[in-house]
Structures are given as structure tokens and as C-alpha cells.
C-alpha positions in Angstrom: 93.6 -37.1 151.6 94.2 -39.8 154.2 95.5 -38.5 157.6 98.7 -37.5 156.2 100.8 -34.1 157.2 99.8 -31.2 154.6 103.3 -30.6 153.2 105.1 -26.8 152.9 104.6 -27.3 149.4 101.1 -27.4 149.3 101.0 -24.4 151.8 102.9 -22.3 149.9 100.7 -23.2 146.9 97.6 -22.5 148.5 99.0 -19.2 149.5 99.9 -18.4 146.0 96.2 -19.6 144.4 94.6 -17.5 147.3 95.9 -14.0 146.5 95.7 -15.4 142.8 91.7 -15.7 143.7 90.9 -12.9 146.2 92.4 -10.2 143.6 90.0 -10.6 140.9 87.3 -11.0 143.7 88.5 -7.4 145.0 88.8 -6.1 140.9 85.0 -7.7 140.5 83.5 -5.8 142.9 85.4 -2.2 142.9 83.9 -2.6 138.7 80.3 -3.4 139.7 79.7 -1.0 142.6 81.5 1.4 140.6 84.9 1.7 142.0 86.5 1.7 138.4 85.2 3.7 135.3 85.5 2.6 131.7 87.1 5.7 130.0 86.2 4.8 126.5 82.3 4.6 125.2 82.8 1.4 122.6 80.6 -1.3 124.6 80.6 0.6 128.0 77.9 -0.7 129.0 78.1 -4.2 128.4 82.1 -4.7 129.5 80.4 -2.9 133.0 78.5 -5.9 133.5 80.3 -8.7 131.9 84.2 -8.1 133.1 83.1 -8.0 136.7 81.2 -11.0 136.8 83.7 -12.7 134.9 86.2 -11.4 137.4 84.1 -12.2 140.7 83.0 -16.2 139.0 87.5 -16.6 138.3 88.0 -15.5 141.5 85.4 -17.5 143.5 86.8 -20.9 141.0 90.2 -20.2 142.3 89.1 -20.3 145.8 87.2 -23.8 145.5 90.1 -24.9 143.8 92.4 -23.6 146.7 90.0 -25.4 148.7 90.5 -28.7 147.2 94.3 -28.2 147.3 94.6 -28.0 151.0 92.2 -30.5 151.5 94.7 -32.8 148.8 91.5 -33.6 146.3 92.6 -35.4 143.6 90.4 -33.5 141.0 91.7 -29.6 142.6 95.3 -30.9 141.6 94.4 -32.3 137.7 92.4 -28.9 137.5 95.1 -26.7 138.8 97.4 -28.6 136.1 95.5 -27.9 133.3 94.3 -23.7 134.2 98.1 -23.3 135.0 99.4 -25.0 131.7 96.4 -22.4 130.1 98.0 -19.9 131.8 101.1 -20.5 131.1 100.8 -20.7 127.3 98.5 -17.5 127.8 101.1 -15.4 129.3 104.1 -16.9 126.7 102.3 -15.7 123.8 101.7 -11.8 125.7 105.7 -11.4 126.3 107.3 -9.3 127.1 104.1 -8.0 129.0 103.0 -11.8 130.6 106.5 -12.4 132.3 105.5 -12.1 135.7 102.8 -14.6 134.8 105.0 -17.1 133.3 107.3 -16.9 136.6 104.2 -17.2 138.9 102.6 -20.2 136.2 106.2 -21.7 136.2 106.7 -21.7 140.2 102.9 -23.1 140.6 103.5 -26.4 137.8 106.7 -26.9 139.7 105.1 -26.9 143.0 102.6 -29.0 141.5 104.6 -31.8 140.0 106.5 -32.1 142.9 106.3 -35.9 144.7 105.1 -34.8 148.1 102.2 -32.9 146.7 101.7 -35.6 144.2 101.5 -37.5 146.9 99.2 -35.9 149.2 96.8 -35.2 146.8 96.5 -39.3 145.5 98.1 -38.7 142.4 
């Protein structure tokens, strides 16, 4: 980013990739210091370790890439593109269940593609 004004757009979208990040974060560790108990016994043990971390590692990616947004990296914006188009497709093939996440994926690609966030993160 060059010593250009951080547009609303970019705010907003920062805000949104934020609570998208810090969520998981919060899920990660409630699971590992045992906030949450798996009900079921089939692979108890190993989703008590795995789904945390995986949770915690998503979470702590969302907030570099956050990061990298408000900072107007180049590579944060081709990133975001491409785990939002993911998601995106991801929650279109869960509906009915994934239609909050295709309005939230939907909102971030626009925000994305718009010029003044183009613009302030090179591309």
C-alpha cells in the first residue's frame, strides 16, 4: 500500500474477516481445554485433538490474512479471493443449511472486487 486513505470498504471487510477468524479461535480453545464434549464415542479421541487445532490454525490464517487486508497486501486480497470463492461453492452445495454462508461469502467477493479496494491493495 502506498500512502493512500484505507477505504470504508476495506474496513468493513476487515471487520467481517475478524469475527470470521476470532470465532473458530474461541471454538478451538473452549474444545481443547475442554469447554465442549463430544457426545458420541466413534473417534472421540482423535476429533478432540484434531477439530481444535484445525479450528485454532483457520482462525489464526484468517487473522494474518485480515492483517494483510488492512495493510492493502496484494497477496491477502488474491488469497481472500480464492478461500472466499472455496467458501462460497462450500456453502452452495450444503443449502438450505449454508445460506448464511453464501450471503456472508457473497458480501465479502463483492466487497472484494470492488475498484477502491482493488485499488488499495495494487491489484
Amino acid at each position: 500500500m502506498s500512502e493512500m486513505k484505507r477505504p470504508t470498504v476495506v474496513k468493513i471487510l476487515v471487520v467481517i474477516v475478524l469475527v470470521g477468524s476470532v470465532i473458530p479461535i474461541f471454538a478451538g480453545a473452549m474444545m481443547l481445554t475442554g469447554g465442549s464434549v463430544f457426545e458420541g464415542y466413534f473417534m472421540q479421541e482423535l476429533l478432540s485433538q484434531i477439530l481444535p487445532t484445525y479450528y485454532v490454525v483457520v482462525g489464526v490464517i484468517g487473522l494474518v490474512l485480515a492483517w494483510g487486508l488492512w495493510t492493502g497486501k496484494g497477496w491477502a486480497w488474491v488469497i481472500a479471493v480464492i478461500v472466499f470463492i472455496i467458501g462460497l461453492v462450500t456453502d452452495l452445495v450444503t443449502l438450505p443449511t449454508g445460506i448464511v454462508g453464501v450471503v456472508i461469502d457473497a458480501v465479502v467477493l463483492y466487497l472484494l472486487s470492488r475498484p477502491d479496494t482493488r485499488r488499495f491493495c495494487g491489484k
